[in-house]
N, C-alpha and C positions, 0 to 999 in steps of 0.2 A: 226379567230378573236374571242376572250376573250367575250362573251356576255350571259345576264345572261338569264335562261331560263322562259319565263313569263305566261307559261302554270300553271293555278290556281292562279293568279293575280285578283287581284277584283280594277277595275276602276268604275271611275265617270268623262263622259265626257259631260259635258255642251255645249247648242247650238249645240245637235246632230242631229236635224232636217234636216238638207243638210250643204255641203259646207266641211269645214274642220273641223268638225266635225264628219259629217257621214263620211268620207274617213277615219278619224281615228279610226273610231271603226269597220270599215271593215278591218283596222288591226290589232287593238287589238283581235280580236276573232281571226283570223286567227292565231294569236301567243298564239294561248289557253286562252286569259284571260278573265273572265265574263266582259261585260260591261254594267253598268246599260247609259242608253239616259234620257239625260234628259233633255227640253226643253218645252215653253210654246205648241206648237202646236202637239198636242196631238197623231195627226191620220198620220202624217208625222212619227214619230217615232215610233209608232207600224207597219207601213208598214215597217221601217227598221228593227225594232226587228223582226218582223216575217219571213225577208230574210234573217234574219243572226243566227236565231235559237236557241236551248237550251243555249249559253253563254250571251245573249240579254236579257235585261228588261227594257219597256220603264217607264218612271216617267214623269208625267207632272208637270213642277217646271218653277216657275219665279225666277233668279237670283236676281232682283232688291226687291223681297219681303222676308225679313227673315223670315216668319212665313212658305212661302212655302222651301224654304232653311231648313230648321228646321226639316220639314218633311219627306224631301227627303233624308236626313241624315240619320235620323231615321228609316227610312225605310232600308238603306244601314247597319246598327250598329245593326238592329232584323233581318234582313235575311241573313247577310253576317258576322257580329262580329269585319268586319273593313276595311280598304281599304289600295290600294298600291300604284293607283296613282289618283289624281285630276287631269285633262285637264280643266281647264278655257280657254274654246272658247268662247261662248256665248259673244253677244257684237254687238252695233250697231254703224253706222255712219249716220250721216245727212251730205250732202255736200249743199256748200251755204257761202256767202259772211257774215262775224262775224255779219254786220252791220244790216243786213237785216234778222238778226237769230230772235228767239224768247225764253223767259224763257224755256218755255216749252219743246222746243228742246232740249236745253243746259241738264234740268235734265233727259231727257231720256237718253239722250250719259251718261250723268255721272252717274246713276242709274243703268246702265245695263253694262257699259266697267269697272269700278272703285269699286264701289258699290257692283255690283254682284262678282266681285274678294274676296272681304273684306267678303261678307255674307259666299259665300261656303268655304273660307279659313279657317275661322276661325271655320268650324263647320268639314270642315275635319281632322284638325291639331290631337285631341283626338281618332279619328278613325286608325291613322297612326301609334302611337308612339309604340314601341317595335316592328313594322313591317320590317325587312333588307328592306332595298332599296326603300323603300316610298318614291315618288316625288310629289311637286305638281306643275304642268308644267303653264304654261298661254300665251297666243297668245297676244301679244302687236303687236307692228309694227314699220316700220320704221322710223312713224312717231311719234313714241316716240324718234328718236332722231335729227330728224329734221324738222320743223313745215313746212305746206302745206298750199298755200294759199287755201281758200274755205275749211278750214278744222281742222279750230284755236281749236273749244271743241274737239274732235273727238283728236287730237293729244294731248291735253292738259291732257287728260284722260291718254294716253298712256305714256304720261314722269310719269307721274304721277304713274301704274303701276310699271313700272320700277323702281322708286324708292323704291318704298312699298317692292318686291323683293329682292331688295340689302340689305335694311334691315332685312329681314325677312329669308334672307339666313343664317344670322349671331345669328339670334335666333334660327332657328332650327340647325343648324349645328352638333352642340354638342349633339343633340338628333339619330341624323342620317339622319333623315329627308332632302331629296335635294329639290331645290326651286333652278327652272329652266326656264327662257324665251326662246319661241321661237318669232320674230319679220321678219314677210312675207315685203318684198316689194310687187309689183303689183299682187296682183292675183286674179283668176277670179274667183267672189263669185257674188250672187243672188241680193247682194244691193252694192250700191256704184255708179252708172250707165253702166248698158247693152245696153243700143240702143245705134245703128252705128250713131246716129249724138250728142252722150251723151260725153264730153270731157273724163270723166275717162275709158270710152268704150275704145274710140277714143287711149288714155295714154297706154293704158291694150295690143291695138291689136301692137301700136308702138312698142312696148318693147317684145316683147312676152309672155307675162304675166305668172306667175307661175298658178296651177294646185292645186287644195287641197290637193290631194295623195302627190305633193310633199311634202307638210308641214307637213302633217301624218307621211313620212317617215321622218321626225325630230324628231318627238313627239316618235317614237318607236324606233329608235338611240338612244337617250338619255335615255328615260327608261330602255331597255335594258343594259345597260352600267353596271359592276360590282358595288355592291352596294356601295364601296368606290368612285366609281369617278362621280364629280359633272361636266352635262354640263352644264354651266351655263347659256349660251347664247349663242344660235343659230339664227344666221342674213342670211336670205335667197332671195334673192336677185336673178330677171333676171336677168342674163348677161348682157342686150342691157338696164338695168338699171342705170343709173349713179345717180339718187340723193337718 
């Protein structure tokens, strides 16, 4: 199999603190490439950088805030001189019936799923350009393409990605730049609900729910991929999934 080699690769993977995050940059270094972590919770991610060793640096950064955005950059642009790939993980969900939502909810979904795309995107895009094979990947979901009840902003956010990338493919394109989704159905992460009598638990143990590693192992498919070919979207899906 035709795949490129990613050893001395310089990433930036956001919301590396747990989940499919840290699963990705347990493969990104394994495939040789530095990863800078970067997430609000600070002591999470230097316990991963310091198990994953010299290709690891953690960064503490809020996606939803440009001024720490700005710096985490910056820090990647004087220690590094550029980068190969962006992972846009980072991103949160409330579940909960529209009616009974509150402002405040609504801008945290869309300050940190939409918002924090928009800040690190646009501050990766000059770190990228003249780099072969530069991606910047982003974790949407399925529910960007079909809405969930209990879960109107939360998916609103994700059509919403999705679009911002069709576009965004089409301006980078010409540069080299790939701008790539990946979109998990069910899978088992730290928020969304874990307790056995929590309905999305409940949805997760029905269906078999997918595994972080698996959605990692998209995220380094498709990077890896010759710098000419663009995944553009990859829909991963439980089997015992149907919506």
């Amino acid at each position: 199999m035709q795949m490129q080699n990613l050893s001395g690769k310089i990433a930036v993977v956001t919301g590396a603190s747990s989940g499919i995050g840290a699963a990705a940059a347990r493969l990104l270094v394994d495939e040789g490439v530095t990863v800078v972590l970067a997430a609000r919770r600070k002591d999470r991610i230097q316990a991963l950088a310091d198990e994953l060793g010299e290709l690891a640096l953690a960064v503490e950064a809020d996606v939803a805030d440009p001024q720490s955005v700005a710096a985490l950059f910056k820090l990647v642009h004087d220690q590094f001189g550029g980068l190969d790939l962006l992972f846009n993980n980072a991103g949160v969900g409330i579940n909960g019936v529209f009616a009974d939502s509150s402002p405040e909810g609504w801008r945290t979904q869309i300050d940190a799923n939409f918002y924090g795309v928009l800040n690190c995107t646009h501050a990766a895009i000059p770190l990228m350009q003249g780099r072969e094979g530069a991606m910047i990947s982003t974790v949407s979901s399925v529910g960007g393409r079909n809405g969930a009840p209990g879960w109107a902003v939360y998916c609103a956010t994700k059509f919403a990605v999705i679009g911002f990338h069709d576009s965004l493919r089409k301006e980078l394109g010409d540069q080299g730049i790939r701008v790539s989704l990946i979109e998990p159905g069910a899978t088992w992460t730290e928020w969304g609900g874990t307790g056995e009598n929590d309905p999305a638990a409940q949805h997760r143990a029905q269906v078999d729910a997918l595994h972080s590693v698996d959605i990692a192992q998209g995220l380094v498919y498709s990077f890896a991929q010759p710098p000419r070919v663009l995944v553009g979207e990859l829909v991963i899906r439980p089997v015992r999934q149907m919506d």
